[in-house]
PDB file of N, CA, C and O in Angstrom, chain B, residues numbered from 101:
ATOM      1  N   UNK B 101      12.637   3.617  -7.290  1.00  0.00           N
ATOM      2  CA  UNK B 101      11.334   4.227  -7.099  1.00  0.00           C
ATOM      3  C   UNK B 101      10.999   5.187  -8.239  1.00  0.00           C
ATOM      4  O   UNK B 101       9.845   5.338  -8.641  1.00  0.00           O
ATOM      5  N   UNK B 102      12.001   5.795  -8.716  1.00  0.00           N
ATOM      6  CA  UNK B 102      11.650   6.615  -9.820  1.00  0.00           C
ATOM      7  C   UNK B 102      11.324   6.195 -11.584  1.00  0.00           C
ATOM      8  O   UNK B 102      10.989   6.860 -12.564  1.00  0.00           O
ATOM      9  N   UNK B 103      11.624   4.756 -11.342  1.00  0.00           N
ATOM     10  CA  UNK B 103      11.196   3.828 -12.526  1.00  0.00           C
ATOM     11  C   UNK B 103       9.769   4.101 -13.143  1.00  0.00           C
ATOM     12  O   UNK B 103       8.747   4.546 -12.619  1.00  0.00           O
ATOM     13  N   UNK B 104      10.061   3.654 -14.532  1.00  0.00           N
ATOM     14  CA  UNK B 104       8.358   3.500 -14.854  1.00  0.00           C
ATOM     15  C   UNK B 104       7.688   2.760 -14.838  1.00  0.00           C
ATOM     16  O   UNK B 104       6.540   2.639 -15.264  1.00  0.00           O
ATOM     17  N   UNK B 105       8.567   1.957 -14.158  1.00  0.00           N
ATOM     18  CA  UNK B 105       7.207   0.461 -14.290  1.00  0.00           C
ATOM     19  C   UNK B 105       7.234   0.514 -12.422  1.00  0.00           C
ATOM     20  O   UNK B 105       6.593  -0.429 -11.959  1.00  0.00           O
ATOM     21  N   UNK B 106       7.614   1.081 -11.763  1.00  0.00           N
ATOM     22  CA  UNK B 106       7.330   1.262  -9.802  1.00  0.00           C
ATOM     23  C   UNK B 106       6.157   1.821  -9.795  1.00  0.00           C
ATOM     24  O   UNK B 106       6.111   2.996 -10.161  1.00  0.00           O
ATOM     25  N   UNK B 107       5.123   1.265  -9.456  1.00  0.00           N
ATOM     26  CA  UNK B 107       3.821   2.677  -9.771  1.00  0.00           C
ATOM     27  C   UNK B 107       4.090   3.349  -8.055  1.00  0.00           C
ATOM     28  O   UNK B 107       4.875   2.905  -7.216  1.00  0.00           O
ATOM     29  N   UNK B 108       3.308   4.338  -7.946  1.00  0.00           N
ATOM     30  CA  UNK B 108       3.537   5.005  -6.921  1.00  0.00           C
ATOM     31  C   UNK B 108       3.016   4.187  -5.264  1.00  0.00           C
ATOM     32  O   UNK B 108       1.866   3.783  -5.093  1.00  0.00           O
ATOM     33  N   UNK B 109       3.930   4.096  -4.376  1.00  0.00           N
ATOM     34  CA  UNK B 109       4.070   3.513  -3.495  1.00  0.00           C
ATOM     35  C   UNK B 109       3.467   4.695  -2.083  1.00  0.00           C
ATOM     36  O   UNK B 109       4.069   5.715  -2.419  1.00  0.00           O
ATOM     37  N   UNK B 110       2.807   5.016  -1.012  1.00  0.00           N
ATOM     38  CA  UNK B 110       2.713   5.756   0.182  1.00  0.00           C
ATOM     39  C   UNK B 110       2.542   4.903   1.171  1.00  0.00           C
ATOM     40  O   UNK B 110       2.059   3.784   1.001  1.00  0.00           O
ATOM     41  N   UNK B 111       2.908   5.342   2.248  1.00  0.00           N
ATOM     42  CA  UNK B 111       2.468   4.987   4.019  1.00  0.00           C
ATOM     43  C   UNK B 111       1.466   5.793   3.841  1.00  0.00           C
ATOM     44  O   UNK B 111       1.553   6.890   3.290  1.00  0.00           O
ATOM     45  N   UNK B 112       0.068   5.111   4.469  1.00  0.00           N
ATOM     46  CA  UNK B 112      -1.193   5.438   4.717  1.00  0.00           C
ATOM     47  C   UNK B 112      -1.424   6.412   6.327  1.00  0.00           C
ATOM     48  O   UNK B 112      -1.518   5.939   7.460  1.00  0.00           O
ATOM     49  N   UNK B 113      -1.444   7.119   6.125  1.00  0.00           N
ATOM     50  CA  UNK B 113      -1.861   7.699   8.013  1.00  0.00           C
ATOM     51  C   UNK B 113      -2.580   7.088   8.672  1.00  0.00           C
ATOM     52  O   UNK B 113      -3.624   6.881   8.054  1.00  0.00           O
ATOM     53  N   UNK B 114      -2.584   6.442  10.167  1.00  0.00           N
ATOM     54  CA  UNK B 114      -2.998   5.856  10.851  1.00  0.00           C
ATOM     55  C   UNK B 114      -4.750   6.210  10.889  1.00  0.00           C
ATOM     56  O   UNK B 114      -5.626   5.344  10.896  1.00  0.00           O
ATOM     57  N   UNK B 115      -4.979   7.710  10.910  1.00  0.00           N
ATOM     58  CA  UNK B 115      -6.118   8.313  10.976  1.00  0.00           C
ATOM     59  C   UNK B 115      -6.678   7.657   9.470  1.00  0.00           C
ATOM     60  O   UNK B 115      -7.560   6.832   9.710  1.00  0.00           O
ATOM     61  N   UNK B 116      -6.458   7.771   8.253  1.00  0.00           N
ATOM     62  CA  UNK B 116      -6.518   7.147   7.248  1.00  0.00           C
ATOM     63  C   UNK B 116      -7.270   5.984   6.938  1.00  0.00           C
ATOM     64  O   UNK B 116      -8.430   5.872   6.540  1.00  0.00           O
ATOM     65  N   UNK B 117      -6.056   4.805   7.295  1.00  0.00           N
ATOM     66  CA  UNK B 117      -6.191   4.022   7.543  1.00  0.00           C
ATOM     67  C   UNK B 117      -7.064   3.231   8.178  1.00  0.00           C
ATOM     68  O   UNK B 117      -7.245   2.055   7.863  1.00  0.00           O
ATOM     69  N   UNK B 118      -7.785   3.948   9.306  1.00  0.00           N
ATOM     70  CA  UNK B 118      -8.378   3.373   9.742  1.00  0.00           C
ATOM     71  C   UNK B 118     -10.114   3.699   9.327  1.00  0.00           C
ATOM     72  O   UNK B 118     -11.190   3.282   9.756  1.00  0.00           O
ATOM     73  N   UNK B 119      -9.666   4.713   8.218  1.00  0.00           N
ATOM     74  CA  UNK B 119     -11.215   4.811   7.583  1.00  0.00           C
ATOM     75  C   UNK B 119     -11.201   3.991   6.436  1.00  0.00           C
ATOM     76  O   UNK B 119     -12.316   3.645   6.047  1.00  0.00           O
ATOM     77  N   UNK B 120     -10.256   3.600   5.812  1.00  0.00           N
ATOM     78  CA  UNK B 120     -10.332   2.401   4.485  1.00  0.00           C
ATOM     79  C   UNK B 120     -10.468   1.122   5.124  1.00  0.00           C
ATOM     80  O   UNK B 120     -11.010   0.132   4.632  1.00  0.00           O
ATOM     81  N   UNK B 121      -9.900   1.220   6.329  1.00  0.00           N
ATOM     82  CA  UNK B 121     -10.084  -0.771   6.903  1.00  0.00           C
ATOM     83  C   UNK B 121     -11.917  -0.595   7.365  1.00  0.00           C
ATOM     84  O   UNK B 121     -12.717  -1.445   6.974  1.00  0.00           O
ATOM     85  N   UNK B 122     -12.386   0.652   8.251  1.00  0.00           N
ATOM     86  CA  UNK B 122     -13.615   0.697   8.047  1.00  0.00           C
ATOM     87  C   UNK B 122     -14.587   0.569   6.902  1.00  0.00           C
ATOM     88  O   UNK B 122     -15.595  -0.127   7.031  1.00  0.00           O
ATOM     89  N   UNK B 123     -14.245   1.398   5.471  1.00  0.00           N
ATOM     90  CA  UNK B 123     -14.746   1.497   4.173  1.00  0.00           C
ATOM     91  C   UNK B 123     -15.020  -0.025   3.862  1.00  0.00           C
ATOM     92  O   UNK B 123     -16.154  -0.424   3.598  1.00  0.00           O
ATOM     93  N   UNK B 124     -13.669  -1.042   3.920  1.00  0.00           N
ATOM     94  CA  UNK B 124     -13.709  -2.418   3.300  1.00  0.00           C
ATOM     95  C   UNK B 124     -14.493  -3.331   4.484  1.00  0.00           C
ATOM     96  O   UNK B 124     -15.033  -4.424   4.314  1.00  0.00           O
ATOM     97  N   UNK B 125     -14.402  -2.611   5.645  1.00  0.00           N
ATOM     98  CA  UNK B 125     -15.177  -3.744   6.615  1.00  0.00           C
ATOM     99  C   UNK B 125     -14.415  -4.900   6.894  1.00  0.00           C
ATOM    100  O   UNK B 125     -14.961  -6.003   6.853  1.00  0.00           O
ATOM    101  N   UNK B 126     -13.023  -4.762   7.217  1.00  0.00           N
ATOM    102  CA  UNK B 126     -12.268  -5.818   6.943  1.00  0.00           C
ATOM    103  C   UNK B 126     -11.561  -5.554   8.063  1.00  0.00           C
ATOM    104  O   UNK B 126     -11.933  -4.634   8.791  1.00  0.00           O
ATOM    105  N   UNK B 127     -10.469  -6.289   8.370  1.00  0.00           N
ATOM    106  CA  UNK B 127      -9.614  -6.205   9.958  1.00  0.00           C
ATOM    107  C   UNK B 127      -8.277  -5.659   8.761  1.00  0.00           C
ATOM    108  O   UNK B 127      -8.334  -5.728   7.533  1.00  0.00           O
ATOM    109  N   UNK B 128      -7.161  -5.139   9.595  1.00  0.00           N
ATOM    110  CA  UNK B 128      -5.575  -5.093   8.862  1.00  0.00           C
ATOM    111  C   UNK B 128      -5.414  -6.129   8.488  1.00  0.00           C
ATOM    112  O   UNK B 128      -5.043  -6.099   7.314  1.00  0.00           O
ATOM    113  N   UNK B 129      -5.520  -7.369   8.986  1.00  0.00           N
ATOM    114  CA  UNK B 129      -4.710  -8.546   9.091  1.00  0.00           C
ATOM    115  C   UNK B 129      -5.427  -9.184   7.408  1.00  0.00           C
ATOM    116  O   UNK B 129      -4.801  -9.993   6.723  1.00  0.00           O
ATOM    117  N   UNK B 130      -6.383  -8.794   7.125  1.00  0.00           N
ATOM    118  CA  UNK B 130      -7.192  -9.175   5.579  1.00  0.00           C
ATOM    119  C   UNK B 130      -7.305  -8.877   4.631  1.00  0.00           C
ATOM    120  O   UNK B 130      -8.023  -9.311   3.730  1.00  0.00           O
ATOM    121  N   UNK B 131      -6.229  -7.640   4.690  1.00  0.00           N
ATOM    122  CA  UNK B 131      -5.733  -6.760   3.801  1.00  0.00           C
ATOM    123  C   UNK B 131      -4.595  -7.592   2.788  1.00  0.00           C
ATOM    124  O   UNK B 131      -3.747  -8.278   3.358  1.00  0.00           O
ATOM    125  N   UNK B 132      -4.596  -7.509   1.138  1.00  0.00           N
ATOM    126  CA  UNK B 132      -2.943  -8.510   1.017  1.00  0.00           C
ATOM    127  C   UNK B 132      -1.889  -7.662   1.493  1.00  0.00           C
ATOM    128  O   UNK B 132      -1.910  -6.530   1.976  1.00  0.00           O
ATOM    129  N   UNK B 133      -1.157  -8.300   1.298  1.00  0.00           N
ATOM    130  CA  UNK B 133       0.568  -7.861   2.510  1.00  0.00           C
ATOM    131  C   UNK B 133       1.370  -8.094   1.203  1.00  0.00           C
ATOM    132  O   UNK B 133       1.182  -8.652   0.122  1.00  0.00           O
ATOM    133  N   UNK B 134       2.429  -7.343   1.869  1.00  0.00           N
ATOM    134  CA  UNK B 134       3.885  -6.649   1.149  1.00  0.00           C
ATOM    135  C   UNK B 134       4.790  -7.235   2.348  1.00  0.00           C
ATOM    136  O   UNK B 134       4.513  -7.118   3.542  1.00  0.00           O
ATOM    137  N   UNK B 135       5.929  -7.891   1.812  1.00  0.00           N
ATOM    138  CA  UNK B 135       6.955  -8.394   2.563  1.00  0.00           C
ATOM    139  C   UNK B 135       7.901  -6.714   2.891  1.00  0.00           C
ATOM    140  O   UNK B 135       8.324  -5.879   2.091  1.00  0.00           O
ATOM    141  N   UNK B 136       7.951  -6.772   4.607  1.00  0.00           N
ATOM    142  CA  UNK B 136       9.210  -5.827   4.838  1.00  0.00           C
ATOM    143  C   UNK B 136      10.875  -5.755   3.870  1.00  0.00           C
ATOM    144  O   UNK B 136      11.681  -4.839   3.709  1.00  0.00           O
ATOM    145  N   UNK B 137      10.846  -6.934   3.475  1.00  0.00           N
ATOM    146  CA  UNK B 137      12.032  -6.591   2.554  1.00  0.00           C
ATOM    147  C   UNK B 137      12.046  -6.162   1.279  1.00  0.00           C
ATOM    148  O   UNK B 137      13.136  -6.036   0.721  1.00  0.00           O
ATOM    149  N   UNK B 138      10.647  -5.814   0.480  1.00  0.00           N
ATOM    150  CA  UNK B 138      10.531  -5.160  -0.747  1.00  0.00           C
ATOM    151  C   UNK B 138      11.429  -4.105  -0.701  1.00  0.00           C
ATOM    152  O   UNK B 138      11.728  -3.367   0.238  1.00  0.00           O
ATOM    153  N   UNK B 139      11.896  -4.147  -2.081  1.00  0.00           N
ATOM    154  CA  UNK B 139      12.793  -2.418  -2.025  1.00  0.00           C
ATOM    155  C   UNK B 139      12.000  -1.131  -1.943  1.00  0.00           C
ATOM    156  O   UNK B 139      12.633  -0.111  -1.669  1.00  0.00           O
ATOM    157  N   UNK B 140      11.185  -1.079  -2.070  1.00  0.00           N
ATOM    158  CA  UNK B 140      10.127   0.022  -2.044  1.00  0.00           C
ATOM    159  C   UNK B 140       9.955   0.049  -0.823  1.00  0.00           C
ATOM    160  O   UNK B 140      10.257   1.074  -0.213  1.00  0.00           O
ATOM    161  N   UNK B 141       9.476  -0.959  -0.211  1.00  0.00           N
ATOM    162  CA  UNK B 141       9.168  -0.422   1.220  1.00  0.00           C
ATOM    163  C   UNK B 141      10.318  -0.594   2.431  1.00  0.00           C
ATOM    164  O   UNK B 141      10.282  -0.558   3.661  1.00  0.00           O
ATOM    165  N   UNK B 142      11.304  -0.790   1.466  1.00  0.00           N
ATOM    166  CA  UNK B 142      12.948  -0.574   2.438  1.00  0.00           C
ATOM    167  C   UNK B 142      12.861   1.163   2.071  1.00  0.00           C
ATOM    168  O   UNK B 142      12.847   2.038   2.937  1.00  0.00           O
ATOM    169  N   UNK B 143      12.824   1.329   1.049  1.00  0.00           N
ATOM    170  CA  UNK B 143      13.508   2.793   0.312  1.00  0.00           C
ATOM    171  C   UNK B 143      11.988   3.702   1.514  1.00  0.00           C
ATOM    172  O   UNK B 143      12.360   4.598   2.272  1.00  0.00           O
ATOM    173  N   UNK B 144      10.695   3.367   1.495  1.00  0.00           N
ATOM    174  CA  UNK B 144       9.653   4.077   2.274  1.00  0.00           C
ATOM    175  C   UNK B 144      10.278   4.127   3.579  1.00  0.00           C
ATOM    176  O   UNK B 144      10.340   5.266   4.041  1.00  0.00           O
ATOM    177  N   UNK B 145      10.802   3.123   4.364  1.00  0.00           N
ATOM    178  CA  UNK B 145      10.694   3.340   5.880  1.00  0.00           C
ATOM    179  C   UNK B 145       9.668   2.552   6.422  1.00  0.00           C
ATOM    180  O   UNK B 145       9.707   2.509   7.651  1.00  0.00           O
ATOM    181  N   UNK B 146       9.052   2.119   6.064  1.00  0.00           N
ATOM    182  CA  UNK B 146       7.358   1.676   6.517  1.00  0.00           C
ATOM    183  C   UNK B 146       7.980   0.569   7.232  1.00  0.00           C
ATOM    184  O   UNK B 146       9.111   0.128   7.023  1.00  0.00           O
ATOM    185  N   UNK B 147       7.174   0.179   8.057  1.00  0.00           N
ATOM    186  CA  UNK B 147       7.376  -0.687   9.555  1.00  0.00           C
ATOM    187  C   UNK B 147       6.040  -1.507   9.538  1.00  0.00           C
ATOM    188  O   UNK B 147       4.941  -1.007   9.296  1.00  0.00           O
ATOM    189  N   UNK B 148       6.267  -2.837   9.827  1.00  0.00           N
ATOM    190  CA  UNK B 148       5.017  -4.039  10.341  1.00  0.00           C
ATOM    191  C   UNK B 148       4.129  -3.377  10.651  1.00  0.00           C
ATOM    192  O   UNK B 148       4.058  -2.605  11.608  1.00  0.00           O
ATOM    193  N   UNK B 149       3.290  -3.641   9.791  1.00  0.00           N
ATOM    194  CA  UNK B 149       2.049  -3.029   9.740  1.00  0.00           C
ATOM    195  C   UNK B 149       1.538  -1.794   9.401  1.00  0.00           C
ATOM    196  O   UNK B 149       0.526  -1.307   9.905  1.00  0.00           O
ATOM    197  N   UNK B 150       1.984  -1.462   8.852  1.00  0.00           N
ATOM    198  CA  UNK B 150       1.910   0.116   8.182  1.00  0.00           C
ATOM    199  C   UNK B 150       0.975  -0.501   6.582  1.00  0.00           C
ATOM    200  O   UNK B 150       1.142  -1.340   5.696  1.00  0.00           O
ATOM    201  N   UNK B 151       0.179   0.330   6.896  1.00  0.00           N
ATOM    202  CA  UNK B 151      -1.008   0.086   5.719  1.00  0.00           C
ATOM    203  C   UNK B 151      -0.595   1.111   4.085  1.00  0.00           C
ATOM    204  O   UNK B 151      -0.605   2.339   4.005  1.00  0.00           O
ATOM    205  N   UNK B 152      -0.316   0.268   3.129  1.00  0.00           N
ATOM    206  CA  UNK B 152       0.510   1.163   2.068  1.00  0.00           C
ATOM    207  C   UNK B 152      -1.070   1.164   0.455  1.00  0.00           C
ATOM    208  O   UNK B 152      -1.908   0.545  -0.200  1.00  0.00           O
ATOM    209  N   UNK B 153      -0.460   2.266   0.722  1.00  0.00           N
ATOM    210  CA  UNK B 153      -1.528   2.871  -0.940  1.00  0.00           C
ATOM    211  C   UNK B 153      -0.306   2.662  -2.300  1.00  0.00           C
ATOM    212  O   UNK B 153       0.806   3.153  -2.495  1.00  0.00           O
ATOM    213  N   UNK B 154      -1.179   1.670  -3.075  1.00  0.00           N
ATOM    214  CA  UNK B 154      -0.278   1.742  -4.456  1.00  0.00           C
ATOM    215  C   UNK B 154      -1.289   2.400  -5.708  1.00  0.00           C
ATOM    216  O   UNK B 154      -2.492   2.275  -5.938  1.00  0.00           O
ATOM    217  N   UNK B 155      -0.479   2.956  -6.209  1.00  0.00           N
ATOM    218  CA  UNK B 155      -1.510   3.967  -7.205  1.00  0.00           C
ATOM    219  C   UNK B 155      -0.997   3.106  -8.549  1.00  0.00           C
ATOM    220  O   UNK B 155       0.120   2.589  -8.582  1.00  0.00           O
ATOM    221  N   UNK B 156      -1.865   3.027  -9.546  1.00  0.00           N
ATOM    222  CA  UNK B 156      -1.024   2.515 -10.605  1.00  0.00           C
ATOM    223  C   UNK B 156      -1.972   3.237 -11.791  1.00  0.00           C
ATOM    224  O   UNK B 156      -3.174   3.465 -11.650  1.00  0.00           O
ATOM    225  N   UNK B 157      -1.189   3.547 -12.976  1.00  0.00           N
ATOM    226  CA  UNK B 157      -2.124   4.313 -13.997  1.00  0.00           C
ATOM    227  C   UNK B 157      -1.628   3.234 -14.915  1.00  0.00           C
ATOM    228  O   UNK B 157      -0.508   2.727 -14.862  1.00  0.00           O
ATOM    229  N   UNK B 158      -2.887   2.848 -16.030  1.00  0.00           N
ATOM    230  CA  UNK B 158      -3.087   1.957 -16.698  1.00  0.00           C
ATOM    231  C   UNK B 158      -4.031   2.255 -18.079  1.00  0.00           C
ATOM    232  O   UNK B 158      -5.222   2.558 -17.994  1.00  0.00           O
ATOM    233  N   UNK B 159      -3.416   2.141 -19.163  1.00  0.00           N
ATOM    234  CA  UNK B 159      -4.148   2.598 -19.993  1.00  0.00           C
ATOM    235  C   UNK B 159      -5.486   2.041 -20.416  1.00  0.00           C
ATOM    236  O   UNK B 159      -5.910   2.289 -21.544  1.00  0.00           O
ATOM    237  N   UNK B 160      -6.107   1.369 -19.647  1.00  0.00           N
ATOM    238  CA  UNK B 160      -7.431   0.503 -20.250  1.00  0.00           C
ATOM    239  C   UNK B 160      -8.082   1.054 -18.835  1.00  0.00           C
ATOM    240  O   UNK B 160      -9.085   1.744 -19.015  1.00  0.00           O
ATOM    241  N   UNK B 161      -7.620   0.841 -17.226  1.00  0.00           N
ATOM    242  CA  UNK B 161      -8.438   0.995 -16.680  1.00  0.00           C
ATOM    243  C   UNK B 161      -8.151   2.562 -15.512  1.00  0.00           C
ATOM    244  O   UNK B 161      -8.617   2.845 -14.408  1.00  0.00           O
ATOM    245  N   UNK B 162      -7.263   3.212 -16.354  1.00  0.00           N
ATOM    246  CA  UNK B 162      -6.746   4.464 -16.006  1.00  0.00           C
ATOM    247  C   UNK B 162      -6.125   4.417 -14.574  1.00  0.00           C
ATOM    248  O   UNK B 162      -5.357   3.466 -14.433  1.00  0.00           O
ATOM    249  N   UNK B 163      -6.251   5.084 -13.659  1.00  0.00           N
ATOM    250  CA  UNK B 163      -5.860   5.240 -12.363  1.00  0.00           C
ATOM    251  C   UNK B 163      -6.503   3.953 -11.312  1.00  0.00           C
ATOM    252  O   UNK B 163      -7.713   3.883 -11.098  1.00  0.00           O
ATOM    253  N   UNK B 164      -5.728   3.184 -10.839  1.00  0.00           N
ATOM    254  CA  UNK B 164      -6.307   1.981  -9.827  1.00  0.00           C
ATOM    255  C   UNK B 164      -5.502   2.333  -8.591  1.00  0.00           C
ATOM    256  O   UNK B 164      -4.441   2.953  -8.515  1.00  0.00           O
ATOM    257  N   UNK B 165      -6.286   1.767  -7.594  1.00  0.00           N
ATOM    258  CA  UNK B 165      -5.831   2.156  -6.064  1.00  0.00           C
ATOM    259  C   UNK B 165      -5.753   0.741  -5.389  1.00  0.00           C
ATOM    260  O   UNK B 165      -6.745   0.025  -5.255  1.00  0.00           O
ATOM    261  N   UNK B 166      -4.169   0.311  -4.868  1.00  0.00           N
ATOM    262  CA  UNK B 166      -4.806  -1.006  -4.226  1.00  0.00           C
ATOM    263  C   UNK B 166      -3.912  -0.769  -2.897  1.00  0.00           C
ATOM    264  O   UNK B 166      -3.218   0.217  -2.649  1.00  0.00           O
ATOM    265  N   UNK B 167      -4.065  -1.680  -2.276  1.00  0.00           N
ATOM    266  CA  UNK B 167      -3.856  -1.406  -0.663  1.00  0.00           C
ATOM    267  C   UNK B 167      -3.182  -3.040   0.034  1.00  0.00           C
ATOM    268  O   UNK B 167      -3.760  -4.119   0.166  1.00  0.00           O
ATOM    269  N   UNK B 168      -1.813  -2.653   0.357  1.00  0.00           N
ATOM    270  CA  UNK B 168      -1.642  -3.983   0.811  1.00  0.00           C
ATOM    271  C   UNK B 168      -0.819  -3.461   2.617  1.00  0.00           C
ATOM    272  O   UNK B 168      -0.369  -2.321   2.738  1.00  0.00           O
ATOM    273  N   UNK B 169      -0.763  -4.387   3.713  1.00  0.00           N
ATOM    274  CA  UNK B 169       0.068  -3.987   4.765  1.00  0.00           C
ATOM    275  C   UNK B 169       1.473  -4.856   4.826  1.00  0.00           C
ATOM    276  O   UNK B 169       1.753  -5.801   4.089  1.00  0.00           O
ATOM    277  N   UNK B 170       2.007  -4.496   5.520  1.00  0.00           N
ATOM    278  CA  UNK B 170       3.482  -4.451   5.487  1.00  0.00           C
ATOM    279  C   UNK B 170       3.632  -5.891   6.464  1.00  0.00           C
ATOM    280  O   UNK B 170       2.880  -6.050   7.425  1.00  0.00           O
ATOM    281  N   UNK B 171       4.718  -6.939   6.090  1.00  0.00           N
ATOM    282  CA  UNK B 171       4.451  -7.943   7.079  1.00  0.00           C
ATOM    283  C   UNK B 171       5.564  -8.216   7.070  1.00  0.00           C
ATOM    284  O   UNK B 171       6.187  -7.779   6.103  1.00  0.00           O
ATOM    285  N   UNK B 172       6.391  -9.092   8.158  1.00  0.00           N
ATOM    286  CA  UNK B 172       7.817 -10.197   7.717  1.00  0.00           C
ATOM    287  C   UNK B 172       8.575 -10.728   7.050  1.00  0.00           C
ATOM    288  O   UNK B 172       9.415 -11.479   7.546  1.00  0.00           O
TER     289      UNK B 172
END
């Protein structure tokens, strides 16, 4: 996790969460998904269905935010 190429990984708060699945107008289930066995989200804790924020900084399009949930 402390790598430089891991961009930053979070568990989303339920309260959260449920204002970005509102924002996109979308259900959880339409969100892309992250397999429970990623090492990142072994090393997080995060559990089926836990909605995760990836931050990534990029030198052309600076700071990007993407959002995937946690699945099987």
């Amino acid at each position: 996790m402390n790598h430089f190429l891991v961009p930053i990984h979070e568990i989303v708060s339920e309260e959260e969460a449920a204002e970005i699945i509102k924002k996109f107008g979308n259900k959880k289930e339409k969100f892309p998904q992250i397999i429970l066995s990623d090492p990142v989200i072994e090393e997080l804790e995060a559990k089926k269905g836990d909605l995760i924020r990836i931050t990534r900084e990029t030198p052309t399009a600076g700071k990007s935010v993407y959002y995937r949930v946690v699945v099987r």
